[in-house]
Residue, then its C-alpha position, 0 to 999 in steps of 0.5 A: x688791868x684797864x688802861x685809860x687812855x690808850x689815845x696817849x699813847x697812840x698819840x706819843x707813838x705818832x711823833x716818836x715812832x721808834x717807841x711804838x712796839x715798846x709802848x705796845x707791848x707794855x699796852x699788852x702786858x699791862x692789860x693782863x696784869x693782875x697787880x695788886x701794889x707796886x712789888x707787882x709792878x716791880x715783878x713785871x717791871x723791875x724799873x717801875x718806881x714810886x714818884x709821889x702818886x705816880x708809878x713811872x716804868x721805863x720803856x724801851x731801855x730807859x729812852x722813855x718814861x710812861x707816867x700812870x696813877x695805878x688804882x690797884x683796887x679798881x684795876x684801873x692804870x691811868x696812863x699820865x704821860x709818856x716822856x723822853x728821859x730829857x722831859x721827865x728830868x724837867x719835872x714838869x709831868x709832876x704838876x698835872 
């Protein structure tokens, strides 16, 4: 899968380092992925879900949300947010 954009995850890994290796290492799962619908993602992810168009995985144990549009056609996971638990039960991320 291609992943756009990986800047955000950098970015939520600069302030909030004790996620850096679990963000990473979805990064390197993801990227060799070869999903083609959500039963895919819920092999490699057993938490992903479906959130309207979102697909949201937990990450390091439930500490953190990642938010993406997956096109699984193009093979393209557009990664919307990263999100403490406390953030993503605001729902916020949903209006973007």
């Amino acid at each position: 899968m291609r992943i756009i954009a990986r800047r955000t995850l950098r970015e939520y890994w600069l302030s909030h380092a004790d996620c850096e290796d679990a963000l990473k290492t979805w990064y390197a799962v993801v990227r060799k992925a070869k999903w083609q619908n959500i039963l895919d993602v819920r092999q490699t992810y057993s938490s992903a879900e479906m959130v309207g168009k979102y697909t949201v995985v937990n990450i390091k144990g439930n500490h953190y949300r990642l938010v993406a549009c997956i096109d699984y056609r193009l093979r393209i996971v557009f990664v919307s947010a990263v999100l403490t638990h406390a953030e993503y039960s605001k729902d916020r991320w949903k209006h973007k």
